[in-house]
ROGUNU-996887 format. One record per residue (C-alpha): x, y, z. Coordinates in steps of 0.1 Angstrom, whole numbers, padded with zeros to 4 digits, always signed. Each point is the difference from the previous one (the first is absolute). Last residue first. Example, Ala and Ser with C-alpha at 12.3 -4.5 7.8 and 13.67 -1.06 7.14 Angstrom:
! ROGUNU-996887
+0137-0011+0071-0014-0034+0007
! end
This chain:
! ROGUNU-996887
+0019-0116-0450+0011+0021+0030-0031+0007+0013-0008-0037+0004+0037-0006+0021-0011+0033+0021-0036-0017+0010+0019-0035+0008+0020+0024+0027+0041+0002-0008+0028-0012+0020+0035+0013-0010+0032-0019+0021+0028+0026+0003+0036-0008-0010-0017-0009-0037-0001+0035-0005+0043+0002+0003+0005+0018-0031-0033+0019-0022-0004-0016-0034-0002+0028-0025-0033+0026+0000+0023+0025-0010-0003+0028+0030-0014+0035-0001-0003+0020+0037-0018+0030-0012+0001+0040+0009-0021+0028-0013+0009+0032-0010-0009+0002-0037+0022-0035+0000+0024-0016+0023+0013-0033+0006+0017-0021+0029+0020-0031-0010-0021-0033+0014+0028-0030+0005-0014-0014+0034+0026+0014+0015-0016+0033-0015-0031-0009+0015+0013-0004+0036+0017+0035-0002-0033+0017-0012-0016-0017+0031+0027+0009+0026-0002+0034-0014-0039+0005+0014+0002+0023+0032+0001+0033-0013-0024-0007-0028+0012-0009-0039-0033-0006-0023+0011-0033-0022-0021-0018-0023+0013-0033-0011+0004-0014-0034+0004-0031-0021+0020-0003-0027-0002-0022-0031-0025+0003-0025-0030+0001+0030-0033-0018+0007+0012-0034-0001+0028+0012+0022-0025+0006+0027-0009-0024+0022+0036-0024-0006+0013+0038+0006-0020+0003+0031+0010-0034+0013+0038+0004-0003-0005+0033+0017-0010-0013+0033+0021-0028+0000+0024+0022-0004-0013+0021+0030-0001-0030+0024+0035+0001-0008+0006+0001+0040+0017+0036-0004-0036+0012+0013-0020-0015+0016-0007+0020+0034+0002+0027-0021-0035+0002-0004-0012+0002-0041-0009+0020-0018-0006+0003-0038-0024+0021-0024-0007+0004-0038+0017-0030-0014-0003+0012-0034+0003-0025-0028-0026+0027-0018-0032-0024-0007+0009-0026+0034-0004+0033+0021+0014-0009+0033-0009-0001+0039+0031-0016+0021-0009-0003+0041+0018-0013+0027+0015-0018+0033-0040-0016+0012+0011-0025+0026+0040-0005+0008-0007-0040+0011+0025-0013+0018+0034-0017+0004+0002-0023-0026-0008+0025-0029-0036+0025-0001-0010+0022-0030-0032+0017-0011-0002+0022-0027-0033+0016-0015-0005+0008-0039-0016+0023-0015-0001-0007-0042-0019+0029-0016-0017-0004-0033-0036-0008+0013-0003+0033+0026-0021-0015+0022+0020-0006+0035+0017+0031-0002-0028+0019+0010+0001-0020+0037+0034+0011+0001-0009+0035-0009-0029-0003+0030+0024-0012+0027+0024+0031-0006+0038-0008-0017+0028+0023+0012+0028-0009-0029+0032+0011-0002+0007-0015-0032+0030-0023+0004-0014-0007+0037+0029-0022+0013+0013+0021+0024-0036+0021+0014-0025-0032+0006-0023+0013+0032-0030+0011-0021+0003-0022-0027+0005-0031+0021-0036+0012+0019-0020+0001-0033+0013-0030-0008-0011-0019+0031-0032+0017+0000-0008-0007-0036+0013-0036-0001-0035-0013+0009-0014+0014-0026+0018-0015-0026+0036+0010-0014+0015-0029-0028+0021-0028+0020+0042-0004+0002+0016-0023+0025+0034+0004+0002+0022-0027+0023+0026-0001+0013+0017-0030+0014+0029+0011+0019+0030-0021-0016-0011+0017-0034+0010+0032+0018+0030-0012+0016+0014-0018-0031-0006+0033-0021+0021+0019+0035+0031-0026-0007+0008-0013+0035+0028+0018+0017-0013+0003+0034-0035-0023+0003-0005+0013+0034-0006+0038-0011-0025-0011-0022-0015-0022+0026-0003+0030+0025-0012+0021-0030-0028-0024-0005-0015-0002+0036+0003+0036+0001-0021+0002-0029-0022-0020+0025+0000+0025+0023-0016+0024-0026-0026-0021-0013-0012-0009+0036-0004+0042+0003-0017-0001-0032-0025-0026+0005-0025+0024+0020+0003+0022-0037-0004-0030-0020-0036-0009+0016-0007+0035-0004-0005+0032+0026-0002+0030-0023+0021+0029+0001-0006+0030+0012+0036+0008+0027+0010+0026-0023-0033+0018+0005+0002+0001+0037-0029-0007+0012+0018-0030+0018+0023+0019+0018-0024+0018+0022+0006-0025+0032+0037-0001-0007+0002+0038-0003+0007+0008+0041+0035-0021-0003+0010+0026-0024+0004-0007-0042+0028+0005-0027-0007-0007-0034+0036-0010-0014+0016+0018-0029+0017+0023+0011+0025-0026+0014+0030+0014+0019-0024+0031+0015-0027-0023+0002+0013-0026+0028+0015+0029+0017-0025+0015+0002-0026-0028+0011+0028-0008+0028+0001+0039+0013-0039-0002+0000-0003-0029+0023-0031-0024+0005+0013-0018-0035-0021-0010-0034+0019-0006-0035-0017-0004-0028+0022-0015-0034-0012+0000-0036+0023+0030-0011+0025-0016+0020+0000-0025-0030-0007-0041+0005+0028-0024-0008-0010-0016+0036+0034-0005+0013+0006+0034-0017-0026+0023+0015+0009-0018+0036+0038+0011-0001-0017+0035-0004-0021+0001+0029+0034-0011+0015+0017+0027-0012-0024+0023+0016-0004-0014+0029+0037+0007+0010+0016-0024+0023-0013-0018+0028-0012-0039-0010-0032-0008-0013-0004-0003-0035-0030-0022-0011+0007-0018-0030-0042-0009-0004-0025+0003+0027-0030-0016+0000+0013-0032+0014+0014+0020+0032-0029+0015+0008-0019-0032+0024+0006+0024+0033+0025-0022+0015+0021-0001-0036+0002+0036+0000+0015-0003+0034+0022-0023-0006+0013+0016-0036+0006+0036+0021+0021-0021+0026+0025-0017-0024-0002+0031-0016+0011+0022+0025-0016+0033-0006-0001+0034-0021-0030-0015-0022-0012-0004-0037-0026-0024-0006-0015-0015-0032-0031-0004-0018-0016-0008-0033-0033+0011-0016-0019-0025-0015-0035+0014+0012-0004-0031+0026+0034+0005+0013-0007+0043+0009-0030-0012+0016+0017-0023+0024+0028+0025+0006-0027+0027+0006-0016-0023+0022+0028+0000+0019+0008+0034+0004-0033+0010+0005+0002-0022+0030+0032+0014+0015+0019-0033+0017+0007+0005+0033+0041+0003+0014+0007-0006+0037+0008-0041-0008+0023+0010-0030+0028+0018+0026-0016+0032+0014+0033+0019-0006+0018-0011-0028-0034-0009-0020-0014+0033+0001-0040-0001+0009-0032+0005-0021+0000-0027-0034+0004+0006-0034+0007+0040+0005+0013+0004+0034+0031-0026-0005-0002-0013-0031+0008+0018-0037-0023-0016-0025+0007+0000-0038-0026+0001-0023-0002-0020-0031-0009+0004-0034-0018+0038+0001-0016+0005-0035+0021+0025-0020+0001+0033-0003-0001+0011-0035-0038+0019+0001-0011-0003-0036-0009+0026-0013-0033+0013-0009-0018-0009-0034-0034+0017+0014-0023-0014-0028+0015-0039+0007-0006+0000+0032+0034-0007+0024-0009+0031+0018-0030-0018+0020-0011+0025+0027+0002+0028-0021-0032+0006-0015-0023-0007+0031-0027+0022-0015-0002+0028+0024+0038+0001+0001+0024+0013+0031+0038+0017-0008+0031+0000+0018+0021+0023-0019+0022+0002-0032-0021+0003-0027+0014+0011-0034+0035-0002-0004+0023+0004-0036+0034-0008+0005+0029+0012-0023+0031-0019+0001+0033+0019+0003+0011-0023+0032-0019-0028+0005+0027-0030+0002-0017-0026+0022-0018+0001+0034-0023+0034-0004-0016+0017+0029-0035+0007+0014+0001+0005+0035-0032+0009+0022+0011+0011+0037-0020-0008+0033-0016+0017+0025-0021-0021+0025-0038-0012-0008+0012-0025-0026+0020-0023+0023+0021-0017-0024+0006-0035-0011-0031-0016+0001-0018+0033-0013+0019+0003-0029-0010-0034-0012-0036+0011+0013+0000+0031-0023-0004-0017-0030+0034+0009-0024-0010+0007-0038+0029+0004-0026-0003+0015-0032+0016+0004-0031+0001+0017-0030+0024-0002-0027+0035-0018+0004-0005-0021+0030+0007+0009+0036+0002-0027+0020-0008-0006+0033+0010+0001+0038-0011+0000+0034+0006+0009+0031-0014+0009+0035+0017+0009+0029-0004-0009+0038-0005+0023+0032+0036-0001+0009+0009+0027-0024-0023+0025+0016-0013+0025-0023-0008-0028-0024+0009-0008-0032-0021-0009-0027+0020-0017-0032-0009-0004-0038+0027-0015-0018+0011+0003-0041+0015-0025-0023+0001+0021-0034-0010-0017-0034+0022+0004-0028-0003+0040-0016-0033+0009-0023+0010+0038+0011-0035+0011+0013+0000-0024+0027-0037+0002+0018-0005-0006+0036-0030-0004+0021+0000-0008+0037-0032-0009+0021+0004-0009+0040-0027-0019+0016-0038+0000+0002-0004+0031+0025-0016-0005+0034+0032-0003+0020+0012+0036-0016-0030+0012+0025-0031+0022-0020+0008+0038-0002-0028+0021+0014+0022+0026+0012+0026+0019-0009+0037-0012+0022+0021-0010-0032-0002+0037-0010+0015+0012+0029+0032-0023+0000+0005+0010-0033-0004+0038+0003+0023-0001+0031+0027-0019-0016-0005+0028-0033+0001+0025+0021+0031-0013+0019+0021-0009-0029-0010+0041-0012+0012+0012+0032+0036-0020-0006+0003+0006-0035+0000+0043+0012-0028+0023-0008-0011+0012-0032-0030-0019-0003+0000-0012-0040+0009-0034+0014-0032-0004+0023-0024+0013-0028+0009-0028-0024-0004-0024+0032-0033+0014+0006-0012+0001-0035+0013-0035-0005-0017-0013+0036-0034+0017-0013-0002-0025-0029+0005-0026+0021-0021+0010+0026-0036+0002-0029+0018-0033-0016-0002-0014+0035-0038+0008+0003-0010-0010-0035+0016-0031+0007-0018-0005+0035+0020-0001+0032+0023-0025+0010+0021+0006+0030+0031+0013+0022+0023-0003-0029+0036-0020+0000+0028+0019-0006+0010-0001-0032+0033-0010-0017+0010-0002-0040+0036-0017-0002+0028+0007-0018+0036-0014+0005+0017+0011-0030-0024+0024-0026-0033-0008-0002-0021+0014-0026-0037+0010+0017-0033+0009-0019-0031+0005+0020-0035-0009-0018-0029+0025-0005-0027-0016-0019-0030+0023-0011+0007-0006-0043+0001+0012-0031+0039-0002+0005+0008-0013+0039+0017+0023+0021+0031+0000+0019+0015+0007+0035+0038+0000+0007+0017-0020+0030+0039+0017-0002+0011+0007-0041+0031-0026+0009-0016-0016+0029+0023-0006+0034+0003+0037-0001+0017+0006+0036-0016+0026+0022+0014+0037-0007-0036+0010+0009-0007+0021-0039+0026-0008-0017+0000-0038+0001+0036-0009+0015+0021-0029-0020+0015-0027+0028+0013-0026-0025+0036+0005+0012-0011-0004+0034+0024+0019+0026-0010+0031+0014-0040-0007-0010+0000-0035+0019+0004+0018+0034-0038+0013-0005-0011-0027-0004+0012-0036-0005-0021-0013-0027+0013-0035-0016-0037+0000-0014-0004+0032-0012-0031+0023+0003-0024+0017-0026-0035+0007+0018-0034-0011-0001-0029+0017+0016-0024-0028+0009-0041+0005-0012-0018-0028+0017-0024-0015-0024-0039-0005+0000-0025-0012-0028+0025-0012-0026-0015-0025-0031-0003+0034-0025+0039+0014+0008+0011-0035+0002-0012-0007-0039+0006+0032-0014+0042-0007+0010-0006-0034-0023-0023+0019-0027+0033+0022+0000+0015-0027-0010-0025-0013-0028-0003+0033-0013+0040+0003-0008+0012+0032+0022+0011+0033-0010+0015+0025+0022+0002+0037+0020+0017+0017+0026-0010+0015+0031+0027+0018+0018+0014-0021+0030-0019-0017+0025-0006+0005+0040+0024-0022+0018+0027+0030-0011+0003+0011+0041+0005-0037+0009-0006-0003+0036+0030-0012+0023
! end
């Protein structure tokens, strides 16, 4: 149903700091087209109208007797001294701005000409004195005319989707999602989400993610709702449209001037294949595994999906025995790791596969021919990006999917099974003494300062490492690059293999000797609880204690994902500290227990650097 308070409230008025409205100038100067989307408050557990008999947050607006999801509704303010126009929204429980998606991009002068006239409309429409019903269906009317003007340029053609928000209150960050919903259900979604940090903050989408998910020419809904605890904050938001630039300005949000957010979703690790009609054409209970063909972009996607280091598994309503065999006759069955085939819910064992490879849902795709599967898949994990048989030639532009093709990444899936290799003998050795275990498994550290050639590899670990990253940290090619000439910085790569194999590239530490400040740390999990940290650590502080009385620290930026790392520091006898609002990890550089566990190999170069 249309929203008869889309239009905004009374216009109010506030101060901004130069240098944020110089962010909100910024857009406003860089935009050439944008679509112009009538937003509207809505709920997200909405069940209307038989919600307002029985929801005790169900609060009527005056005017339409629609529920106030926003405590003032969606009001409009202006700038000081200045042309900005911003809306201003406080959620109360269940909030969420929703717009239907716009027919077009037309130029900015253009849809601030139709936005303009869409608040004198709407302001008229509710001074009509006829019934709320008439004045729902002039305003539906007036919405579905406007959207048919022409001269508007395709929503294909735009660059992507541009969000900005500003948190007046200085409140924690805010996890936030940006979805677009078709009409149709079955015809995909697309979501995403981000951060919201205290201050400004914005988020750039390019219209090809949203492309490969949803068909762009059909109607769709634009959702813009908060994850964590939002209610009582005050949000500030500028543009909220697909938008076009002349100069390119917001194809690469990640510069320095734009200071957008990072988008939170992670890098897919490992897709999960359901079988029959979507690997290969045919059901195996009925044509048997000699009526079945293998689906070419199927298989090369496998093949490409191994080189870039992204695993893969199988979930299947089949007879395993038979499922295996017939993997196995099409050369798949080394590529796929704990696959679950068997007949009970795909969900769970989507799950079962999440675990066996200590990955998140959060990293998981999941691609099935039918729809009731996918939902059912999502609906117990939220989580996982869901995709249709007819996406597995697209799903490469997928931006989740960009990540680079290195000699470490085609090692991963070998990686992987030989882990397996080591719990097996783990689990062999019963009651043996875990220290015994580990030394029994020859591990060993090798530690060597970044080069060039490490750039890629590091570049890629930081992208995908979301556990054991005690900062967070999204490093770009060129900021690695930077980091090799700063003189009082200590970067250091780790490399680790034991008897079973070799793990490749497993980390990266970058410290300032100066401060005792180990400045960044990740590492892939794959390690982890192998004291290959305490080696680690025994190796900074022999780095830095020269440099430091007696502590060493650790910066520490807390993330959804990243309580694995704070835990593994405080085994490692780090105590967390706070001051003016930011958060250490401070340790006494004392001998750290069980080092000598892991065997610590270090590059000539390092042992000169060190004197």
């Amino acid at each position: 149903m249309r929203d008869v308070s889309a239009a905004m409230l009374a216009l109010g008025e506030i101060s901004l700091a130069a240098e944020i409205a110089s962010e909100f100038q910024f857009v406003r100067q860089n935009t050439s087209m944008r679509s112009t989307i009538s937003w509207g408050e809505h709920c997200t557990e909405c069940a209307f109208p038989a919600c307002y008999s029985f929801c005790e947050f169900y609060t009527p607006r005056p005017n339409d007797l629609n529920c106030r999801r926003f405590m003032h509704g969606i009001e409009q303010v202006q700038v000081s001294g200045d042309s900005l126009r911003l809306m201003r929204i406080v959620p109360r429980k269940w909030a969420k701005l929703e717009g239907a998606s716009p027919a077009g991009l037309m130029s900015v002068r253009k849809a601030d000409f139709w936005e303009a006239a869409n608040e004198s409309v709407a302001t008229a429409y509710r001074n009509v004195p006829v019934g709320r019903t008439i004045k729902e269906r002039l305003v539906w009317n007036w919405d579905t005319r406007k959207g048919t003007f022409g001269g508007l340029v395709p929503l294909a053609r735009a660059d992507g989707f541009l969000l900005e928000i500003l948190h007046m209150d200085g409140g924690p960050n805010l996890p936030m999602t940006i979805s677009m919903v078709p009409k149709d259900r079955n015809r995909g979604l697309y979501q995403t989400g981000f951060s919201a940090q205290s201050g400004y903050t914005r988020v750039f989408i390019p219209i090809k993610d949203i492309a490969s998910s949803i068909p762009m020419e059909e109607p769709f809904l634009v959702q813009i709702e908060p994850v964590g605890e939002a209610i009582g904050r005050e949000i500030l938001i500028g543009t909220a449209d697909f938008v076009c630039s002349s100069t390119n300005a917001f194809a690469h949000p990640s510069v320095p001037a734009i200071r957008a957010a990072e988008l939170v979703r992670p890098k897919v690790k490992c897709v999960i294949w359901d079988l029959d009609n979507t690997l290969w054409d045919g059901t195996l209970a009925e044509d048997g595994p000699e009526g079945l063909t293998l689906r070419a972009e199927a298989d090369q996607l496998i093949r490409e999906l191994d080189k870039r280091g992204i695993l893969q598994s199988a979930v299947s309503k089949n007879d395993e025995d038979k499922g295996l065999a017939a993997l196995e006759g099409f050369g798949l069955k080394e590529f796929l790791l704990y696959p679950q085939i068997g007949w009970g819910r795909k969900s769970e064992a989507v799950r079962k596969i999440a675990t066996k490879l200590n990955i998140g849902t959060d990293t998981l795709a999941f691609i099935d021919d039918q729809a009731f599967e996918r939902a059912e898949v999502q609906a117990s994990n939220p989580d996982v990006e869901v995709f249709s048989e007819q996406q597995v030639a697209s799903i490469l532009s997928h931006h989740r999917f960009d990540v680079p093709a290195t000699k470490e990444a085609a090692q991963r899936r070998l990686m992987y099974q030989q882990e397996r290799g080591r719990s097996e003998a783990f689990e062999r050795a019963g009651m043996v003494d875990y220290g015994t275990f580990l030394r029994s498994c020859e591990i060993r550290l090798n530690v060597q300062p970044l080069n060039e050639q490490d750039v890629e590899r590091v570049y890629e670990l930081s992208q995908r490492t979301n556990q054991l990253n005690v900062a967070g940290t999204r490093y770009n090619r060129e900021q690695l690059k930077r980091m090799l000439n700063e003189p009082d910085r200590i970067n250091l790569v780790l490399k680790c293999r034991d008897k079973f194999g070799d793990y490749g590239v497993i980390g990266f530490v970058t410290a300032l000797q100066r401060q005792a400040l180990i400045e960044d740390f990740f590492m892939s999990c794959r390690v982890q609880r192998k004291k290959v940290e305490n080696a680690v650590l025994q190796h900074l502080i022999s780095r830095l204690e020269k440099r430091s009385n007696h502590d060493i620290r650790v910066r520490y930026l807390p993330t959804k994902r990243n309580e694995a790392a704070l835990e593994m520091f405080c085994d490692l006898g780090f105590k967390v500290h706070e001051q003016d609002g930011v958060k250490h990890l401070v340790r006494s550089c004392d001998r750290v227990l069980d080092a000598d566990i892991v065997t610590l190999e270090t590059s000539q170069e390092l042992e000169v650097a060190t004197k």
